[in-house]
MARLUMGU-422499 format. One line per field, with one value per residue: residue number from 1; residue in three letters; x, z, y of N, C-alpha, C, CB in turn. Coordinates in steps of 0.001 Angstrom, whole numbers. Each point is the difference from the previous one (the first is absolute). Last residue first. Glycine has a CB too. Layout:
BEGIN
resi [NUM|...]
resn [ala|...]
n.u [X|...]
n.w [Z|...]
n.v [Y|...]
ca.u [X|...]
ca.w [Z|...]
ca.v [Y|...]
c.u [X|...]
c.w [Z|...]
c.v [Y|...]
cb.u [X|...]
cb.w [Z|...]
cb.v [Y|...]
***
This chain:
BEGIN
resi [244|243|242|241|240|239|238|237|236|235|234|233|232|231|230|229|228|227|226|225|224|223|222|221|220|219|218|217|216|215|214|213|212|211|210|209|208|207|206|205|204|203|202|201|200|199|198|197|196|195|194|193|192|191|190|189|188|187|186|185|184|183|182|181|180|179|178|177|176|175|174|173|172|171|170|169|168|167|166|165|164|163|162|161|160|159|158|157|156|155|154|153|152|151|150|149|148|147|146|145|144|143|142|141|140|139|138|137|136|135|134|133|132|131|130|129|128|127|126|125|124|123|122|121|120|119|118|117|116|115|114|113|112|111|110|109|108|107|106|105|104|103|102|101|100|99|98|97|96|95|94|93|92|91|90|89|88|87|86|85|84|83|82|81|80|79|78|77|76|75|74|73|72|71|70|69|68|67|66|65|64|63|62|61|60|59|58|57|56|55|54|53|52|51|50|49|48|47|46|45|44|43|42|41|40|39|38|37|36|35|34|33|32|31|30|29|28|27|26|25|24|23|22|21|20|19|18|17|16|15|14|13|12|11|10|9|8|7|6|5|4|3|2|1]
resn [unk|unk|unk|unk|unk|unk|unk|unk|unk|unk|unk|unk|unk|unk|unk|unk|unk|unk|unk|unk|unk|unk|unk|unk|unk|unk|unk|unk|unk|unk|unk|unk|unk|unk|unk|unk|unk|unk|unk|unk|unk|unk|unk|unk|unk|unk|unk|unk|unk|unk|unk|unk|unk|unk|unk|unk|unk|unk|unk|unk|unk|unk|unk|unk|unk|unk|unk|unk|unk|unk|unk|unk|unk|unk|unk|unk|unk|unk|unk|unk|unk|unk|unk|unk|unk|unk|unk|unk|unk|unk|unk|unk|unk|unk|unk|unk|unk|unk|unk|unk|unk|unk|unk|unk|unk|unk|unk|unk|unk|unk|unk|unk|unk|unk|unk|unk|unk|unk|unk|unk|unk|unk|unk|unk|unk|unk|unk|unk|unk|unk|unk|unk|unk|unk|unk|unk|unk|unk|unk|unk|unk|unk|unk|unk|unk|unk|unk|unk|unk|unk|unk|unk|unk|unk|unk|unk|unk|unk|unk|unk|unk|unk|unk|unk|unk|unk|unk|unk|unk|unk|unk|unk|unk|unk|unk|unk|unk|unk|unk|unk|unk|unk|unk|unk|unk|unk|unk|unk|unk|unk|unk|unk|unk|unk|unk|unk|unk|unk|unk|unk|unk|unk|unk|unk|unk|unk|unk|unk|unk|unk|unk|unk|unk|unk|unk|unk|unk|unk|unk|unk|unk|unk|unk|unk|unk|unk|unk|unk|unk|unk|unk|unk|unk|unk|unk|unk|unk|unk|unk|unk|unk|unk|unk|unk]
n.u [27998|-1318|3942|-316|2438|1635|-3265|3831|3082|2862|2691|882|-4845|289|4779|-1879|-4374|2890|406|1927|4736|1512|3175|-4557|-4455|-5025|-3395|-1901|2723|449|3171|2602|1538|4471|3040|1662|5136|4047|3850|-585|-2606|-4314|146|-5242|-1525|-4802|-2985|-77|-1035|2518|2317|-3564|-570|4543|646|-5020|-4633|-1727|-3080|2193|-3285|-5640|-2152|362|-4011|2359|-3698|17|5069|-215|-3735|2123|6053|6081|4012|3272|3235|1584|5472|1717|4543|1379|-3396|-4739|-3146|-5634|-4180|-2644|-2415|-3675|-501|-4040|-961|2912|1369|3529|500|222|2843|4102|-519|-106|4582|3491|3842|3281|1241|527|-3782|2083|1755|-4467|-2382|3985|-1037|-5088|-899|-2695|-2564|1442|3439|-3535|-4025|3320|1477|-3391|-1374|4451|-1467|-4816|2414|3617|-3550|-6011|-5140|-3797|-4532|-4101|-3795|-3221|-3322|-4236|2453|2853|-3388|279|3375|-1377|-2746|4721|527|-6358|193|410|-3087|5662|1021|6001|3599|710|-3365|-1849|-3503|-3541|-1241|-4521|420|1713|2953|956|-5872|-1551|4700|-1220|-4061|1034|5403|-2777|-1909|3415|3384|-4671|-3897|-2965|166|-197|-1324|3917|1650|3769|-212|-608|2059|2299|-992|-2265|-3442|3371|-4193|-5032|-3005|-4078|1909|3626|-4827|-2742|2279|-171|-5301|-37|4666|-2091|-3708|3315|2831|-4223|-966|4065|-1539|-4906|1442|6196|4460|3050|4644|-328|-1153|-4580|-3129|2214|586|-2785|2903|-2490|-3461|-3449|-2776|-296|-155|209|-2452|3061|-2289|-134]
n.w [26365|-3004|-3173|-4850|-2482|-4509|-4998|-2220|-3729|1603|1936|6739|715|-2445|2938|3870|-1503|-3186|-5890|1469|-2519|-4256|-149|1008|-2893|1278|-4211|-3226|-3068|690|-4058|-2829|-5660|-1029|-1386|-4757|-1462|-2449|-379|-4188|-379|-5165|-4378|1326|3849|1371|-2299|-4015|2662|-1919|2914|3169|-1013|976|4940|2335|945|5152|1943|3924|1698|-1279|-3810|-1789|-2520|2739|2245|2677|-6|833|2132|2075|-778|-381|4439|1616|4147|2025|1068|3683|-420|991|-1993|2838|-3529|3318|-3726|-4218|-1334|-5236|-5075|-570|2143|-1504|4459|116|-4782|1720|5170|-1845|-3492|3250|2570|-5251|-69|-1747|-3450|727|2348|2823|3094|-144|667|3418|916|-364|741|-2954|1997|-5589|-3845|-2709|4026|3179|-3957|-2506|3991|139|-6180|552|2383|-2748|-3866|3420|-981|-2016|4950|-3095|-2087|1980|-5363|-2045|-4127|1922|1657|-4080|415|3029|-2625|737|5072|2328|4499|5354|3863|4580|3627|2164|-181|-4864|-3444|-2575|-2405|-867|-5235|-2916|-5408|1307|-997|4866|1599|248|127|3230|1935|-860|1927|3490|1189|-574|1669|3030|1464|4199|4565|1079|-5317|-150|3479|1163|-4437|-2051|4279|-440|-5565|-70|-3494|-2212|1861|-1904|46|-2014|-3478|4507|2276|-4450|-585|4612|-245|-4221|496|3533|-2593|-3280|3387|1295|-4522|-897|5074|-965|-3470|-354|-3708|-3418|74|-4934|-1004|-2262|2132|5274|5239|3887|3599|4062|1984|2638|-4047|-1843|4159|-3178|1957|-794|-1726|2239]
n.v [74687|-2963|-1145|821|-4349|1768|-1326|-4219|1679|2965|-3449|1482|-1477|-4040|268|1001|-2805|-2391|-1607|-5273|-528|-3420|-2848|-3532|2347|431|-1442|2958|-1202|-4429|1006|4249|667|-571|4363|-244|-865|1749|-3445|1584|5862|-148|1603|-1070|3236|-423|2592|-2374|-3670|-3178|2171|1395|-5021|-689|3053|-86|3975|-764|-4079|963|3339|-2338|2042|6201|3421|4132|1049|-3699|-1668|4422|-248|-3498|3066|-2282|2021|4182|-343|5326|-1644|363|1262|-5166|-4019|-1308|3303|838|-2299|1427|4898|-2075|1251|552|3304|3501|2863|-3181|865|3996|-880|-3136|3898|3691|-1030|-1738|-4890|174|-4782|-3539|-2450|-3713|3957|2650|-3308|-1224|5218|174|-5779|-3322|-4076|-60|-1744|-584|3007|2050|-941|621|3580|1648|-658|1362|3875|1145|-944|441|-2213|3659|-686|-2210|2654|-3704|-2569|1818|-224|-4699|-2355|-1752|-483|-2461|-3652|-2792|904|734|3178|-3360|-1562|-2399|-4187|140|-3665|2290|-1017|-3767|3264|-1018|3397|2650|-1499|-5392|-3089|824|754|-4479|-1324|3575|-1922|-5602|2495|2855|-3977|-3182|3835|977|-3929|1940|-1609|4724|4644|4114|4005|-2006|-3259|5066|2905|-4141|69|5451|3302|5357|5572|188|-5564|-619|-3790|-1774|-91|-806|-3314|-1849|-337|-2379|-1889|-1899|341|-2940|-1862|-1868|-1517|-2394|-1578|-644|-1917|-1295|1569|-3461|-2192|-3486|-4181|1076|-2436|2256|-1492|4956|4006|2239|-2552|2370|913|-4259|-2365|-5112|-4054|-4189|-4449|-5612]
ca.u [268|-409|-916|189|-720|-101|195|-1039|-1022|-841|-720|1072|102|-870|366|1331|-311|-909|44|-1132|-531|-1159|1262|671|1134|1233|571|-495|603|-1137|-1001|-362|-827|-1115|-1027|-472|-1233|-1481|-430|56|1268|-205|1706|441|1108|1079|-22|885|-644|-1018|1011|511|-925|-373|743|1602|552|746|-76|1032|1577|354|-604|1081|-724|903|66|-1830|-115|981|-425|-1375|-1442|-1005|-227|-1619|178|-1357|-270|-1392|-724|-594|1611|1237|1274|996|815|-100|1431|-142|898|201|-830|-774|-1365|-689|-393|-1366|-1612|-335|-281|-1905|-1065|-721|-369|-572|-316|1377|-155|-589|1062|987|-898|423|1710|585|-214|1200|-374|-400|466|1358|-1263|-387|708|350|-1208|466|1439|-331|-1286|855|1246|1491|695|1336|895|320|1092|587|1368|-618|-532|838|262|-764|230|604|-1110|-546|1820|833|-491|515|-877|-954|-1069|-1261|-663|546|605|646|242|1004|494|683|466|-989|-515|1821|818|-1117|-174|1215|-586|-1086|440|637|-1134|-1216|884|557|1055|551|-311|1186|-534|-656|-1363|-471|-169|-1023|-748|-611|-32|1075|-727|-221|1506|1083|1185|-221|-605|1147|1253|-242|335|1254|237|-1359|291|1230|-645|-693|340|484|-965|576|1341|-50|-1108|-1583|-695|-1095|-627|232|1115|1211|134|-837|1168|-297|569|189|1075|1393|291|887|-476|571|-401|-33|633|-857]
ca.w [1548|232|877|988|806|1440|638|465|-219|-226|-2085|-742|455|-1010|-1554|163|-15|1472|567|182|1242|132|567|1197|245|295|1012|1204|-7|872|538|1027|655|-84|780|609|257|572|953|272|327|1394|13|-578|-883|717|1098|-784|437|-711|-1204|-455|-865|-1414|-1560|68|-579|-1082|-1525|-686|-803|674|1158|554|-153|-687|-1105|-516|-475|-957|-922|-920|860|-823|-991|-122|-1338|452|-950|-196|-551|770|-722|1207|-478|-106|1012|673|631|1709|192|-293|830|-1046|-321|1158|-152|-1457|309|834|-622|-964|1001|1072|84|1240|289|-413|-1069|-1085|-614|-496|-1422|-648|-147|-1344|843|-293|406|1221|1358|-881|-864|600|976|-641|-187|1705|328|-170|627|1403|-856|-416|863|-1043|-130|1065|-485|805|926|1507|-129|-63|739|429|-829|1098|-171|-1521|-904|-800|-1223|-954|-1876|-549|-1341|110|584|1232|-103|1267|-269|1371|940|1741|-256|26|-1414|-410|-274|-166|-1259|-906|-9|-1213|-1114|-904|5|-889|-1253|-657|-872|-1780|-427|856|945|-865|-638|1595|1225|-1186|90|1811|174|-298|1502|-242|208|-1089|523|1071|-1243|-769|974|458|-952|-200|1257|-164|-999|684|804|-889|-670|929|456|-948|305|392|124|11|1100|4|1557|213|1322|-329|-1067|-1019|-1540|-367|-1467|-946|-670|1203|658|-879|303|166|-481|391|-130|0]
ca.v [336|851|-501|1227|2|-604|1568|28|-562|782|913|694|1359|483|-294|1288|987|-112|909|583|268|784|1346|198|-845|660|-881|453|889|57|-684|-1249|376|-607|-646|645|-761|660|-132|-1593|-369|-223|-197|-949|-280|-684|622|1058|696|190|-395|1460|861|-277|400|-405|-904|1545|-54|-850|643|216|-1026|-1536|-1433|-761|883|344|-969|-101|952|-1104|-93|444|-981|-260|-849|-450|16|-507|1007|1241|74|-57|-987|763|266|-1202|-296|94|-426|-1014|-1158|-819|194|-277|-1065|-29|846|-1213|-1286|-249|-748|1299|253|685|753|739|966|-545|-936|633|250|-1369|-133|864|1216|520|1058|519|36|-1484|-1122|178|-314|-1163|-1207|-570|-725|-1213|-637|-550|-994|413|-106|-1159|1049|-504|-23|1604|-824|351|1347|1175|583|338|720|1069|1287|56|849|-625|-344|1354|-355|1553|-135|810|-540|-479|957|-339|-431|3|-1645|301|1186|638|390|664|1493|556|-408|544|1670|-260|-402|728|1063|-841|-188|1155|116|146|-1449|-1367|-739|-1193|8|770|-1123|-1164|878|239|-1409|-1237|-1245|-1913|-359|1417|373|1391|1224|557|598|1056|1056|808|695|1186|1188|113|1109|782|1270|793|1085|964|645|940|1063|-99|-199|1066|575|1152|-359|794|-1006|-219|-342|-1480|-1099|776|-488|-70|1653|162|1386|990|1301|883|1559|1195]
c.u [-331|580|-62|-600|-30|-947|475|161|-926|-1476|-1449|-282|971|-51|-303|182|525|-368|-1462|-142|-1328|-500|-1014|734|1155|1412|1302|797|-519|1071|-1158|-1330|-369|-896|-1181|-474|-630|-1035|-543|-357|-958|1609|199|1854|526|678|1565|279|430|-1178|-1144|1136|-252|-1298|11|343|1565|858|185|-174|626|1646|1226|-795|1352|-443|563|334|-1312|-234|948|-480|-230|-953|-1652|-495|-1553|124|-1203|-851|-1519|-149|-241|1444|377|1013|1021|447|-881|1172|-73|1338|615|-708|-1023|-1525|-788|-122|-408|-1670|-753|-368|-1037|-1078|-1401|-1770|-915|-238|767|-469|-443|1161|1194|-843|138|1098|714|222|1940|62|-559|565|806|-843|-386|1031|385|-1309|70|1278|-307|-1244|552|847|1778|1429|1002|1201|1209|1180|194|988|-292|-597|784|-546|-1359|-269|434|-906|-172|1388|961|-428|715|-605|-37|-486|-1813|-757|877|1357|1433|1013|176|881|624|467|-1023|-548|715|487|-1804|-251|784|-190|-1170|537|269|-656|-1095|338|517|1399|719|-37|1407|-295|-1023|-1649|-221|-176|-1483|-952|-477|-880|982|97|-364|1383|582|1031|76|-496|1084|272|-740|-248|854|644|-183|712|1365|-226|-336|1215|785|-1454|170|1170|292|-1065|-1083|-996|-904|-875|353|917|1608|424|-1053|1043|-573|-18|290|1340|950|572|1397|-715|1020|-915|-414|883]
c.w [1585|1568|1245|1668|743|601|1810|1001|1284|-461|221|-1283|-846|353|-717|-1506|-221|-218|1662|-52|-692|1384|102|530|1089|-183|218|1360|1234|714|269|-13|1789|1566|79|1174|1001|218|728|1333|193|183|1549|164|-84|-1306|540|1283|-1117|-356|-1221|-1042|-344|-161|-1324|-1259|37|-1091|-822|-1312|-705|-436|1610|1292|449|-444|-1212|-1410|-926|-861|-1539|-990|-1046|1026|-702|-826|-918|-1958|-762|-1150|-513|-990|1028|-213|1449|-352|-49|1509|1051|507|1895|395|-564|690|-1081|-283|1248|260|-882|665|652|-630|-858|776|381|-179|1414|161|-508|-702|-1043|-944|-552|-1288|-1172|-827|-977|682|75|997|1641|1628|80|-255|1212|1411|-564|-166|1620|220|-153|920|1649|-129|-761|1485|-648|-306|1071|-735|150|877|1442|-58|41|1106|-254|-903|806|-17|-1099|-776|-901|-1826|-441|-1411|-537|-1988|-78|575|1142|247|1314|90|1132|23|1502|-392|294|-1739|-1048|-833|-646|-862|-1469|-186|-503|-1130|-1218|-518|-1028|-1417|-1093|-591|-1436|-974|740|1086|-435|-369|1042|1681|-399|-124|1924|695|155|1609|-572|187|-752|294|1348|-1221|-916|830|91|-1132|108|1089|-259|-1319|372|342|-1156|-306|1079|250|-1298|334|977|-460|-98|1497|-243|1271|1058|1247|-1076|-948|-923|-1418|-241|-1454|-969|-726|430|17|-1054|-150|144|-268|951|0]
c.v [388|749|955|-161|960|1025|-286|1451|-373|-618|651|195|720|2189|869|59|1684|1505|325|1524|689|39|1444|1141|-140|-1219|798|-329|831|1982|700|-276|-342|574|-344|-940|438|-1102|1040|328|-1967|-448|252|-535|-1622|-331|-672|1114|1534|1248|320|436|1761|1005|19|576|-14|-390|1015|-356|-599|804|232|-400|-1204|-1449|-285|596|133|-1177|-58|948|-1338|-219|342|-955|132|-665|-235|560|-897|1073|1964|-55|473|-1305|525|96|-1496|-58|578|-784|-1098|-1233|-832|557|-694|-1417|-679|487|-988|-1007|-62|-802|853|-75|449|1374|260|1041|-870|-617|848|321|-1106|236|886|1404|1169|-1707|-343|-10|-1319|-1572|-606|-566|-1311|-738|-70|-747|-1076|-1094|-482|-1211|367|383|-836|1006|105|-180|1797|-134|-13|1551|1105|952|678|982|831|954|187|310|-1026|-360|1064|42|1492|-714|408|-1154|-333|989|-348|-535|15|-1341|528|1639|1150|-205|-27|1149|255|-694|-83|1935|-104|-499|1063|1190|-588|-278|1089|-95|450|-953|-1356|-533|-891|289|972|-897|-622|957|-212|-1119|-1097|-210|-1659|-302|985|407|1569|1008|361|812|1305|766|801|1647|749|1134|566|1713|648|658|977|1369|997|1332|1047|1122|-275|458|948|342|1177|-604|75|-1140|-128|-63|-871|8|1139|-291|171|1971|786|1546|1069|1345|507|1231]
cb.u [703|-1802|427|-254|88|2474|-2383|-461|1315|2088|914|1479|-578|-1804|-236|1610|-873|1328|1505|-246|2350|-518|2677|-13|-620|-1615|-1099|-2100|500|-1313|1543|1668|-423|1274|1111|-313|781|301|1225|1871|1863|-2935|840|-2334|640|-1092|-3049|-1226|-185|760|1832|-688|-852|934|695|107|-2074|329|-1255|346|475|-1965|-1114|2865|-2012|1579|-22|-1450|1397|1523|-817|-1187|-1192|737|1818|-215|1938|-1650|1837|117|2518|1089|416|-1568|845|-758|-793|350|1802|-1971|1157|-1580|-2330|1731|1078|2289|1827|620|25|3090|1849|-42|584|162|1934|2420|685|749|-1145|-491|1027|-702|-2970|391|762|-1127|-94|-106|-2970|-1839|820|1314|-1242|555|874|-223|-1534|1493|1381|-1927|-706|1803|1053|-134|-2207|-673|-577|-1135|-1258|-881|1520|-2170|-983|1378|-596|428|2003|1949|-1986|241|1743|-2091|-1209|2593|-2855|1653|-1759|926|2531|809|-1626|-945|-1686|-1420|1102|-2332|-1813|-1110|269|2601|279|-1225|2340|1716|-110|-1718|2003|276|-301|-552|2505|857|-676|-1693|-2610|-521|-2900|1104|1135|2707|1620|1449|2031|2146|2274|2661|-2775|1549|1096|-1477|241|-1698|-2559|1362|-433|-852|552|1539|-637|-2672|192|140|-2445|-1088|1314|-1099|-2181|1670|1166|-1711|-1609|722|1086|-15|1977|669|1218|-1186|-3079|-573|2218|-2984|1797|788|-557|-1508|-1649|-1389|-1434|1660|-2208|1835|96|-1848]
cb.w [-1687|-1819|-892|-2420|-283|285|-1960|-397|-2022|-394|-2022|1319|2288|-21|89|2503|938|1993|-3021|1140|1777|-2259|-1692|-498|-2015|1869|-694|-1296|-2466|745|762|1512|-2630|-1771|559|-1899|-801|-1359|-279|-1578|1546|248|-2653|-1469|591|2358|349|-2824|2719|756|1272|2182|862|-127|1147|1359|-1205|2008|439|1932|1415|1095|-2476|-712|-2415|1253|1541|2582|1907|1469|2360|2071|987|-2422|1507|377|1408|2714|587|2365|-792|2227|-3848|1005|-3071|1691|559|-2251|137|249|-3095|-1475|394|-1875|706|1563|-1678|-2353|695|726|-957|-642|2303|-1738|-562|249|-2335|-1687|631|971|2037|1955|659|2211|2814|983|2600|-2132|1565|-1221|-1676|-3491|-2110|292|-991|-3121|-429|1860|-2281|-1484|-101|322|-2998|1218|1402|-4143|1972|536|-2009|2754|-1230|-342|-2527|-1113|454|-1145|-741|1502|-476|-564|895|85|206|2042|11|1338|998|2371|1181|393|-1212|-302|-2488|956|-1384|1641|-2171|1738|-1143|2453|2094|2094|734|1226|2992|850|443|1640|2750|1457|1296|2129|553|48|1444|2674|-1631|-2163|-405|813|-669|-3680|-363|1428|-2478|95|-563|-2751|2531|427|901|1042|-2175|609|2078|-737|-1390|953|783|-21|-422|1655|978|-442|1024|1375|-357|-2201|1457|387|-576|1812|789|-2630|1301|-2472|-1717|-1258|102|272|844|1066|195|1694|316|1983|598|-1491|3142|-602|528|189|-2103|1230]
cb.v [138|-1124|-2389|1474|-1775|-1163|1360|-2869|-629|1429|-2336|-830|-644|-3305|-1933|-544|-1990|-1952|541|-1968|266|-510|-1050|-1951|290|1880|-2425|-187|-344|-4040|-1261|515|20|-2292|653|1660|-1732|2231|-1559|-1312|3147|-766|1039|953|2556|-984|381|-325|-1659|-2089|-2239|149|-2167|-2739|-364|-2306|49|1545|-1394|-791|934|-1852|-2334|814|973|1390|1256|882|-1058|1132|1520|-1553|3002|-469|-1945|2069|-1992|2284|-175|-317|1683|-539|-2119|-1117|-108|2303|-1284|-1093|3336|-1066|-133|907|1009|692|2062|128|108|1856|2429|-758|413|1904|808|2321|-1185|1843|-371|-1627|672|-1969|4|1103|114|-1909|473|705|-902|-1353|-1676|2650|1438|752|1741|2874|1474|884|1773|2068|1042|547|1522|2848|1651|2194|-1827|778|1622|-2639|850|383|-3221|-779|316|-1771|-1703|-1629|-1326|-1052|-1027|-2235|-1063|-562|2328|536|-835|1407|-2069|3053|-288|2232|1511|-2624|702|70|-728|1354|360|-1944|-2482|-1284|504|-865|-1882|636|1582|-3145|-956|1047|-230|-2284|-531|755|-2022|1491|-1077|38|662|-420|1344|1627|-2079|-402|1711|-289|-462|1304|58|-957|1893|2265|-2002|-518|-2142|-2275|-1501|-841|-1803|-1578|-1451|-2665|-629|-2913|-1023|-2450|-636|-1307|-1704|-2281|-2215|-1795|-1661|-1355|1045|-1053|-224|409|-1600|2439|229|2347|-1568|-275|148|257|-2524|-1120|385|-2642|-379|-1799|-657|-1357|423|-1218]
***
């Protein structure tokens, strides 16, 4: 005599294909689970990351599951979704951007020097000003390093533990948003900035570009946290006034 089975309780059954498919009910519940994230991320004026989604979605929801059917829902569509660092976001299709263009803010164009500590900063980081200097060959200005802080696409990380504590900087998620890179490491390499026509062909043999880190949010060892004092001295927080 067979078992009865309760087929609620089985995420998986095997279809005729040999292949793991989910049940009824398990694909209803993420069905809704999508439905949810994609409406938590269409509202968002920033990308949604992955802890932010699971703090919302109902206990239980399998995220990554959630965001991979959202995304492959999307990715023949004029919107996509699309994966920005650790975060979700809809942006317009890369094939109809050109479309947008009569509506787009005409944006400020960034200087020769500007994009060369932006190219630096991006391949290096986390780098501090001295070390953008010494790889330029040249000095350079504070504004350079302003404008770009003001673009948001670049941040001071911490202080280098060397002396005169040296403040390092590297890219935002804005940076990644803007440039359509999932994450830093998908910047491209030599060949293809070769291919690009952004990298001379007659290059020295042993040139070559760093490789990015991992995980550009993360301090590295020869990195100290900035602290409050820190942010006071650039002027990035107002001190404190206290009362007598």
């Amino acid at each position: 005599m067979s078992e009865s089975v309760n087929a609620s309780v089985i995420p998986f059954v095997i279809g005729d294909d040999g292949e793991a498919v989910r049940n009824p009910a398990e694909r209803l519940h993420l069905a809704e689970a999508v439905r949810m994230a994609e409406a938590i991320v269409f509202a968002s004026a920033e990308p949604v990351s992955e802890k932010q989604l699971a703090q919302r979605l109902p206990e239980g929801v399998d995220v990554p599951a959630a965001m991979a059917e959202l995304h492959k829902i999307y990715e023949r569509r004029g919107v996509n979704l699309v994966r920005v660092g650790d975060a979700w976001a809809f942006r317009t299709a890369g094939d109809l951007a050109f479309l947008m263009s009569r509506d787009a803010v005409q944006q400020r164009k960034l200087s020769r020097a500007a994009l060369e500590v932006l190219a630096i900063i991006a391949y290096h980081q986390p780098v501090t000003r001295a070390e953008i200097e010494d790889i330029r060959g040249v000095e350079t200005s504070k504004g350079t390093l302003d404008t770009l802080l003001e673009t948001e696409w670049v941040r001071m990380r911490g202080r280098r533990k060397t002396p005169g504590r040296p403040v390092t900087y590297g890219t935002t998620e804005n940076f990644l948003d803007h440039f359509a890179l999932e994450e830093i490491r998908d910047l491209p390499g030599i060949e293809e900035l070769k291919g690009a026509g952004l990298l001379s062909a007659r290059m020295p043999s042993n040139f070559s570009i760093p490789l990015p880190p991992a995980d550009p949010d993360e301090l590295t060892e020869d990195e100290d946290p900035l602290t409050d004092i820190d942010l006071e001295e650039l002027g990035l927080l107002t001190p404190k006034v206290t009362e007598e």
